[in-house]
Each structure stands twice: as C-alpha cells, then as structure tokens.
C-alpha positions in Angstrom: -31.1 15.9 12.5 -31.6 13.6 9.5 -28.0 12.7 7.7 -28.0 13.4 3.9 -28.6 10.5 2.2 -25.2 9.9 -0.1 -23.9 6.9 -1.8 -20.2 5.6 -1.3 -19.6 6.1 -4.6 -20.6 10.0 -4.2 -18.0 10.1 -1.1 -15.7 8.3 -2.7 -15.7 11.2 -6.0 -15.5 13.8 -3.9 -12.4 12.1 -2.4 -10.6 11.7 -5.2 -11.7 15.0 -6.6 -10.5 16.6 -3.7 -6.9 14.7 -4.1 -6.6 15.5 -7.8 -7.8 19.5 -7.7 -4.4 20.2 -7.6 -3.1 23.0 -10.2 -0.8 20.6 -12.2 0.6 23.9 -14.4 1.2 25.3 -10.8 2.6 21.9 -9.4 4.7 21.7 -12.4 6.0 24.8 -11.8 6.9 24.8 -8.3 8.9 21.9 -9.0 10.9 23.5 -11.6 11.8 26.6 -9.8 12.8 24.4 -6.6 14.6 21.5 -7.5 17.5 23.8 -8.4 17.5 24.9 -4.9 17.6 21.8 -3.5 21.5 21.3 -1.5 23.5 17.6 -2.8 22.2 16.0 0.4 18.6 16.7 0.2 18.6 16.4 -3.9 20.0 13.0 -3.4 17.0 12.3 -0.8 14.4 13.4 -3.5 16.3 11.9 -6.4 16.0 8.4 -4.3 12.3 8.8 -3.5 11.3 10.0 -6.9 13.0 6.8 -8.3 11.3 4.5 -5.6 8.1 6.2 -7.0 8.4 6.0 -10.6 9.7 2.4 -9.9 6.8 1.5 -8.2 9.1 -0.5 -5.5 7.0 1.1 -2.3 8.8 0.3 0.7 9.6 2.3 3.9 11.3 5.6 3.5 12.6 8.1 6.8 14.0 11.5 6.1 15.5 12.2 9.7 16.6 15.6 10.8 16.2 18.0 13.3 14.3 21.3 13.1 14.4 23.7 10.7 16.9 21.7 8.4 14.2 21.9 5.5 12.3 18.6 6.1 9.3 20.3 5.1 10.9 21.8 2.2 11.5 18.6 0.5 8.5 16.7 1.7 6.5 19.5 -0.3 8.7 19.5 -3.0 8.2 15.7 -3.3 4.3 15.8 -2.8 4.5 18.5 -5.9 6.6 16.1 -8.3 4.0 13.5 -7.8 0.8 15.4 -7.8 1.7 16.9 -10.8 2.0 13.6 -12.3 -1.9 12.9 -11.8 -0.8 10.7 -9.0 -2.4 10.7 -5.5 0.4 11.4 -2.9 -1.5 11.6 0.7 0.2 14.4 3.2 -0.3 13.7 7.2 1.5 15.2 10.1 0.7 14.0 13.6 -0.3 17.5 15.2 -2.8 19.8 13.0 0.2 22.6 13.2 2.6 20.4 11.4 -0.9 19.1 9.0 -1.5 23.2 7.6 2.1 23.0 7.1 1.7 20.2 4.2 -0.1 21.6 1.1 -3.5 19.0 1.6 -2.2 17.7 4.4 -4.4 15.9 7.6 -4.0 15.1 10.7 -3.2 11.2 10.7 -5.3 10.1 13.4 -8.5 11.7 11.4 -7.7 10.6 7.7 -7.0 6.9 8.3 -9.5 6.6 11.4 -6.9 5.6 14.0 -8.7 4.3 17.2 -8.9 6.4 20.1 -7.7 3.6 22.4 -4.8 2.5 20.9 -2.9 1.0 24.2 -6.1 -0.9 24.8 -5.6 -3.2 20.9 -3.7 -5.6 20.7 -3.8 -5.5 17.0 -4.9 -2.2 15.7 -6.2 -1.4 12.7 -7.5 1.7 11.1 -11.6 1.9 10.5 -11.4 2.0 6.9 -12.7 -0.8 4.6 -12.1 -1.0 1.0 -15.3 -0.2 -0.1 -14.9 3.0 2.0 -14.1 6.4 0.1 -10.6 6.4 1.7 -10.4 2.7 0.9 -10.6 2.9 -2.3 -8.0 6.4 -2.2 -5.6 4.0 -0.1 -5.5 1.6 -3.0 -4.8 3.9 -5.6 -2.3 6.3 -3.7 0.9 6.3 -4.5 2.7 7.9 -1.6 1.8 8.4 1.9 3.9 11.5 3.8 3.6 11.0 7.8 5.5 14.0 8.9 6.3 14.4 12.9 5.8 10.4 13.1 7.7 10.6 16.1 5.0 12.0 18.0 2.7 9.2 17.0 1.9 6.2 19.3 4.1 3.0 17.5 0.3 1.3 17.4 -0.4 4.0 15.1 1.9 2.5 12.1 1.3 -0.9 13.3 -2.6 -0.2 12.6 -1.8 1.8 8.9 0.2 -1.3 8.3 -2.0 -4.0 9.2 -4.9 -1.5 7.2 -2.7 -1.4 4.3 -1.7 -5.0 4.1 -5.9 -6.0 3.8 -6.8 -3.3 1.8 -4.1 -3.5 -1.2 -4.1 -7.8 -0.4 -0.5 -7.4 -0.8 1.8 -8.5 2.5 3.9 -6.6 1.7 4.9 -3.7 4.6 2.6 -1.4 4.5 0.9 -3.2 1.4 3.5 -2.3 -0.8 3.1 1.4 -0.8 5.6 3.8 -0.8 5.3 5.7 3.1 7.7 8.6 3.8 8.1 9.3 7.9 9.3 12.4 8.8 10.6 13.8 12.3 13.4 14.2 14.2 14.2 10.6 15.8 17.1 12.1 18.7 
C-alpha cells in the first residue's frame, strides 16, 4: 500500500490543531467551577505550578501521592488553566488506562517515540527531530504532564531530557520546560 503523500508542514498543522481544539469557553469554565473545590494543600500545589507557568521558569515539578488522593483532579484542573490560555499543555500517563484518564492525554512511550530497547542505550533519546510535527509542538509547549512516571523505565526521562535539551537548544533540564511527574513514589 502506497503511503499518502503529506508534507511536514501538513503533519505538523494537524498537530497543533489537534492541541489547540480545545473548547476555551468550556476550559474556562471548568476552571472556574473547580478551583473553589480545590482543599489548601492541593490549591497551594496549583497556585505554585500556575505561577511557574505564567513565569515561564520551567523546571522539574512532582505532585506525589498515593491513590485516589485526587492527583488526577488537579493535573486536569491544571491542563484546563493553561489550555484555556491558548497555550499547549501536553498530557501523558505511562499505561493507556491512566492516558484516557487525562483529557488529550497519550501514552508516553508513543507521543515522544521512546525506544523500544531502552536498557540496550546508553544515551537515549526520543525519535523526534525539530523539524518533526512533534518537534516543532515540543518547542512551543508549555507544559508536559507525565502522570504514573513511576512506572516508567528512569531511561525514559533521561531520553525526554536529552530530546528536550537539543530540540529547545537550551541546557537547561529538560530544555527549560516546565514537566509535571505524577505517581505515587512509596
């Protein structure tokens, strides 16, 4: 079977189409009718990330807790706040159960191309270059969510990192972006 013939800047469109579709009206909403909700602990979580993000600072955030504590809760809650900004916010989980639970979200290992033998690199990286559809999304993000990152291999977030760091040309960790890991680390 012959593969359609379509440019990188086609795929690349329909990649940032599909991250700004969102509702913002709906978006907006949600976010007023929930941060009330939100307990002193967890509203002092989002308050903190939401000022990282409107800062622009990135850096290396981990929201910690066991089960049903309402990790997900506030990871959606924070994805809402941005993407109803205009902003990209990228949601990924480790298993495709905890991925549906994300509103957009992906399984890690598909969205940034993780390799398949990860014990096997010594220096991973993810197969994504910056003139890549997801390249050019990775640059212009301004959030990545990772929730159950404690079921990924370490190599995973050493290959995001190193992808990152080439693809923003910034040496910073994780190129500067803001990434969120969520899980239970007991």
């Amino acid at each position: 079977m012959i593969a359609p013939n379509r440019s990188m800047h086609d795929a690349f469109n329909q990649e940032l189409n599909r991250e700004l579709q969102y509702n913002v009206d709906t978006l907006q909403e949600f976010v007023r009718n929930n941060v009330p909700l939100l307990n002193e602990q967890k509203k002092q979580i989002y308050e903190t990330l939401m000022q990282a993000v409107d800062n622009n600072t990135g850096g290396l955030f981990f929201l910690d807790a066991p089960g049903e504590t309402g990790k997900t809760f506030v990871i959606s809650l924070i994805l809402a706040t941005i993407r109803s900004r205009c902003y990209i916010a990228l949601a990924l989980a480790s298993s495709g159960t905890a991925a549906t639970l994300l509103d957009g979200g992906g399984t890690a290992h598909s969205a940034l191309k993780l390799p398949l033998n990860l014990n096997t690199i010594d220096t991973p990286t993810c197969n994504i270059s910056q003139s890549s559809a997801m390249g050019k999304l990775l640059m212009q993000c301004k959030l990545i969510v990772w929730d159950e990152c404690t079921m990924a291999h370490k190599k995973s977030l050493e290959a995001l990192n190193f992808t990152l760091k080439d693809l923003r040309r910034n040496n910073n960790i994780f190129g500067g972006l803001m990434i969120l890991l969520a899980g239970d680390f007991r």
